[in-house]
N, C-alpha and C positions, 0 to 999 in steps of 0.2 A: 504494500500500500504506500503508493507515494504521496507525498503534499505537492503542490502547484509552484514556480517561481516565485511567486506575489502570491502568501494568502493572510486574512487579514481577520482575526480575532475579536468578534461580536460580543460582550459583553453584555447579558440582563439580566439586571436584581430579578425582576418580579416576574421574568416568561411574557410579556406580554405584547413584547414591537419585536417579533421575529420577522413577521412579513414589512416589518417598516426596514428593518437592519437591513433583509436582502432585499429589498426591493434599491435600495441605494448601489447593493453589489451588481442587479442587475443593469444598473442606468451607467454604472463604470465601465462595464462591457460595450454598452452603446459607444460608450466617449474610447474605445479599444484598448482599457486595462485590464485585464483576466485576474481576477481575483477567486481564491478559494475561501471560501467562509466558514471560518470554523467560532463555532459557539461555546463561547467559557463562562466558565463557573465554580469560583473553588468552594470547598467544602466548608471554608469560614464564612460562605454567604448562602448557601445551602442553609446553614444550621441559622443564621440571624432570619432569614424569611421565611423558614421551614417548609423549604421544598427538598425536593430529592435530586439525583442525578439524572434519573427517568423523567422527570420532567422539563431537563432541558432536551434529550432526546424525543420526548414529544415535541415542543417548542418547535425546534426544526425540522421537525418532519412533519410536520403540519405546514410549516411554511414554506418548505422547500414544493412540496403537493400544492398547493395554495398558488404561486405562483410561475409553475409548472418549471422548476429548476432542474435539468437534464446533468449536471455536471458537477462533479463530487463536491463533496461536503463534509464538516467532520464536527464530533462535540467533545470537547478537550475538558478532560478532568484535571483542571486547574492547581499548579502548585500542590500536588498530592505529595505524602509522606509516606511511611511505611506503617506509620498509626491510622491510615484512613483508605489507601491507594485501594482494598478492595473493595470498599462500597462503589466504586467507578465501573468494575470491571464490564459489565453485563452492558451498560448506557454508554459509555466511552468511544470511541477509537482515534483519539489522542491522547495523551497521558504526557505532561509538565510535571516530571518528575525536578522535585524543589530538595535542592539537598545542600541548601545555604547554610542551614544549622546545623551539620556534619564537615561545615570545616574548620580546620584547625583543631578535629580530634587525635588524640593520641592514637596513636599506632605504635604498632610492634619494629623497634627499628630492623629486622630482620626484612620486615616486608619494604620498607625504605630501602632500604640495599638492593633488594630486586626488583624495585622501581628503576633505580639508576642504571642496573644492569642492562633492563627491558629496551630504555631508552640512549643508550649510551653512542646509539648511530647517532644521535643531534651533537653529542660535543663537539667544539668547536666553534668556528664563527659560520652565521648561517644566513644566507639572505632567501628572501622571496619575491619573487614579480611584484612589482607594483610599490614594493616598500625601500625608500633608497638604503637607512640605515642596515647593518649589520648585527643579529642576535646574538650575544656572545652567552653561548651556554657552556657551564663549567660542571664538574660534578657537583660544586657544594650548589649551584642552582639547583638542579634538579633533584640533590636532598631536599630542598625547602620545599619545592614543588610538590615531592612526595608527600611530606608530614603535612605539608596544607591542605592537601587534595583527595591524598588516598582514602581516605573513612567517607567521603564524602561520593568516591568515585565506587565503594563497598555499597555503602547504599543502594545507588544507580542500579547497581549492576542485581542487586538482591531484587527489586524491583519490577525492572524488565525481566528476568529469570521467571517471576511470579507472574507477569502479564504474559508470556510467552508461552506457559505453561497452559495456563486457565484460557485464552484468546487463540493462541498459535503465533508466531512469530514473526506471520506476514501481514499479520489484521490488524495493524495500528500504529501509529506514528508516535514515535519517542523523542520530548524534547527535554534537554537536558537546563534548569533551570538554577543559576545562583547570582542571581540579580537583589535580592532583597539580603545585604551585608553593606557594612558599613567602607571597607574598601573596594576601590576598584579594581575586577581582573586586568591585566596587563596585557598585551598584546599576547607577548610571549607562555603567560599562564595558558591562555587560550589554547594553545598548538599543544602546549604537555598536555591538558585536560584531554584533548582531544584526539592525544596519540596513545593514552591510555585507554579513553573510550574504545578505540578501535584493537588494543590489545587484548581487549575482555569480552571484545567481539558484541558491541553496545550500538546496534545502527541508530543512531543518534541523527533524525534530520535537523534539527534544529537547536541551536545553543543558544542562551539566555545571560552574558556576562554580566555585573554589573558596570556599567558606565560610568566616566568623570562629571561631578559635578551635583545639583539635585534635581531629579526626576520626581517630583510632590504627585501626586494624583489631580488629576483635573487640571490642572496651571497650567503652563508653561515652563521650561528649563530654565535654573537658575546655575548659573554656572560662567565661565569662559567659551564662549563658543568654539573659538578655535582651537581647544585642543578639546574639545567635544568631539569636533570635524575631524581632526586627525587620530585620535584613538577611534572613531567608528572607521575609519578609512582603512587602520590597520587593521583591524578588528576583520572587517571585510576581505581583506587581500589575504590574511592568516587563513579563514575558514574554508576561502576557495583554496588555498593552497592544501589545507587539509584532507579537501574532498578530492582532490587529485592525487596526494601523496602517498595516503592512508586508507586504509581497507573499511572505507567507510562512503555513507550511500552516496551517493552522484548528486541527489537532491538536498547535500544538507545546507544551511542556512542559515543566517543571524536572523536571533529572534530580539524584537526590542520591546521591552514590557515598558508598562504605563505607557503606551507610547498617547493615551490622549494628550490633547493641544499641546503638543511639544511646535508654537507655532513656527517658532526661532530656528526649528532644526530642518524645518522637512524639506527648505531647499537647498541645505547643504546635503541631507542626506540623499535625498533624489538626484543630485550633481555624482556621488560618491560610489552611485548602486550603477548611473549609468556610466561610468567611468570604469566597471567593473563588471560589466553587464552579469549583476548580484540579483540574486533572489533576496526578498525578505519575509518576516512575517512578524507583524503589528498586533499589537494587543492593545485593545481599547474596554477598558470596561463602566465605571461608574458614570460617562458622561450618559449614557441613556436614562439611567436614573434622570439626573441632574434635567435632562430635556422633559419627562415626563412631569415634573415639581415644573420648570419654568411656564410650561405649556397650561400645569393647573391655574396658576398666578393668572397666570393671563386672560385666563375665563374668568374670573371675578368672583364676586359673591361666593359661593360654597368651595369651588378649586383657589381663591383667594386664603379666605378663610384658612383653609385646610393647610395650602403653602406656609402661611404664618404659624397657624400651631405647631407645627412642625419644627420652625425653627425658634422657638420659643422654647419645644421641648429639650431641642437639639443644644440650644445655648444653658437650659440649668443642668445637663447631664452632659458636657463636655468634658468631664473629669473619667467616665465613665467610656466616652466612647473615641476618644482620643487615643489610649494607649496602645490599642490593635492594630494603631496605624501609622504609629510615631515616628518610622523612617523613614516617613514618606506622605509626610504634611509636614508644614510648619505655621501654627494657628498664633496671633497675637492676639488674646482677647483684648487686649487695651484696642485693637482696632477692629472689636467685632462692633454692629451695631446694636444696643440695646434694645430688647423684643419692644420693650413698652414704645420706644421709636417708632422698630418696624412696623406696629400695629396701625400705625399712619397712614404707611403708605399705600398708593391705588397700586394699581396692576404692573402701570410700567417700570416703578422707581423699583419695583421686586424685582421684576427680571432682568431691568439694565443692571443692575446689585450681582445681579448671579449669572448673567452673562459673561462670558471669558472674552472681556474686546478692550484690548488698553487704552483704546483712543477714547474708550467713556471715560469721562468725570464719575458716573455712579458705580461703575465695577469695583468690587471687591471682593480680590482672592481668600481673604481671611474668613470672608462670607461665604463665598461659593466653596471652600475646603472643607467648612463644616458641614456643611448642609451634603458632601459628597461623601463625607463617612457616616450620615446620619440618617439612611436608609433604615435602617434597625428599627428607629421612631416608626418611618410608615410602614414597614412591617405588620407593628405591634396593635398598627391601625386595622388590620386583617381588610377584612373585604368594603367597609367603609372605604379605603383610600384604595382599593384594586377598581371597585365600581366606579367611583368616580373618573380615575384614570379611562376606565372602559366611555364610560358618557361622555368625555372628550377625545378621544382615541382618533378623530377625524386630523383634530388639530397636532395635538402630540407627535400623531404618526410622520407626521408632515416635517415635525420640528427634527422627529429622530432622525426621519432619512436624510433632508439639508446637512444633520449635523456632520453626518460620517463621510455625504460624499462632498460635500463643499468645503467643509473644513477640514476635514480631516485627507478624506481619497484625494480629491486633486490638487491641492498642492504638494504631496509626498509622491504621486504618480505621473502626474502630467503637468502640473506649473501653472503659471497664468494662463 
């Protein structure tokens, strides 16, 4: 089972814009980007809406029928572990194996030793296409490399063993995930990661590094741009080097998580994929929420209403639902707006608030971050805040699809 060039990672709390998410994939197709939609959903958002995995595999296959979709598809059990990865198995055939928190475990230095053995054709000074510099790999690198990696690469490999077994080995795509850690992979971490993957015989289409700088949820990149640009650049010329060097699939691929409104990046990255004629694969998730809430605002009266309690709830239980997500927000409450405020406002001062447009005066990230981890609230709302969402589902759907293919698809795919 292969992934696509370009496939691009659907994100929904609640199940309920499937046909609005592809219908944007299919309007990308018109504009000639082929994108594969794979729909995610990890199990930490599973458990806060209390849905299952099975119902994002209906999701999609309802909309996929719905919209008469001929051309594969996939539903990616999100950032699984080895504490959850079976409840995916049956719903799945992606699997974001997350093995962030397995590195930097101890290891047996025995098996360090035959890590370095394994890899000891890299010593020396090593170049690749496209990259000017030269990698200088020494044995004490690829000791650190080991003690950073290997517990982490045991995991993996436990994992896929276990999906291989219960699936088959052909029925699903494995991407390998350690993007959620406070340092970034290095170019060169990438290639060991990835020269190990292929020694343990891990077809790994897609890998998840973490990137320079902060990738928040919902925002934009805060960071240096330009050496954002030139570690994705490497990053990109490493894994195509990998997929040729290394007994590993033809299709694998940099996977960029959070990638919503990274607006700063997507034409350098789109400059960097076509420079390298790279595949990628995107991961958007909470902005669909986030258009569902805008969408409510904007119908007024009840979907107002509701918008507002919501962040009303969201701002006294911030202490609460802040920490699930703390490397990867950065919330000022000195510059959130006080609910008694918000209560104020009509329709539009909500949504220019929680729209991601810098050029407003009323945006604010601080506002729109919480309100993006604070799905839980409308959750807890149960079918009150699904119904309602359903009663304007005309509008929403609208908002959901603009958002993924104008903001998001073409500028990362095709430009002005």
């Amino acid at each position: 089972m292969e992934l696509g060039k370009y496939s691009f990672g659907i994100g929904d709390r609640f199940g309920l814009q499937g046909k609005a998410l592809l219908s944007a994939i299919i309007e990308a197709e018109k504009m000639g980007v082929r994108l594969t939609p794979v729909w995610n959903k990890s199990y930490r958002e599973h458990l806060i809406v209390d849905s299952k995995p099975e119902d994002a595999r209906r999701e999609a296959d309802e909309a996929v029928q719905a919209l008469g979709w001929s051309a594969p598809y996939f539903v990616d059990a999100d950032h699984v572990n080895p504490h959850n990865v079976r409840l995916f198995i049956q719903a799945a055939d992606f699997f974001t194996v997350d093995v962030a928190e397995a590195l930097n475990k101890s290891v047996d230095q025995k098996a360090v030793e035959q890590f370095v053995r394994r890899h000891a054709q890299l010593l020396g000074c090593l170049r690749m296409p496209g990259i000017d510099e030269e990698f200088e790999v020494t044995a004490t690198r690829l000791e650190e490399a080991g003690r950073r990696y290997l517990a982490a690469l045991d995991e993996a490999a436990w994992m896929y063993q276990l999906l291989a077994e219960s699936k088959g080995d052909d029925s699903f795509v494995l991407e390998l995930s350690m993007d959620e850690t406070v340092e970034p992979q290095q170019p060169l971490d990438l290639l060991l990661i990835l020269a190990e993957a292929a020694s343990r015989g891990l077809p790994v289409q897609t890998i998840a590094p973490r990137f320079p700088g902060k990738l928040n949820k919902g925002v934009d990149y805060a960071g240096d741009i330009g050496v954002f640009r030139e570690s994705f650049r490497q990053c990109v010329a490493v894994v195509k080097y990998a997929a040729r060097e290394l007994s590993l699939p033809r299709a694998l691929k940099l996977s960029f998580h959070s990638g919503s409104d990274k607006f700063t990046l997507y034409a350098h990255m789109r400059s960097v994929l076509q420079e390298f004629d790279a595949g990628i694969h995107i991961k958007t998730a909470g902005t669909t929420w986030l258009e569902e809430l805008a969408g409510l605002a904007s119908a007024g009266d009840e979907g107002l209403a509701t918008a507002k309690h919501i962040y009303r709830t969201a701002y006294q239980r911030r202490a609460e639902l802040t920490p699930p997500y703390a490397a990867v927000v950065d919330i000022d409450p000195r510059r959130l707006p006080l609910p008694d405020d918000v209560d104020h406002w009509d329709e539009e001062h909500f949504v220019r608030s929680l729209k991601h447009d810098l050029h407003d005066a009323l945006y604010n990230a601080h506002f729109r971050q919480l309100l993006h981890i604070s799905y839980k609230v409308a959750a807890e709302m149960g079918t009150r805040f699904t119904d309602l969402v359903l009663k304007h589902q005309d509008v929403i759907g609208d908002r959901v699809r603009s958002n993924i293919l104008e903001r998001h698809i073409r500028p990362l795919f095709i430009g002005d």
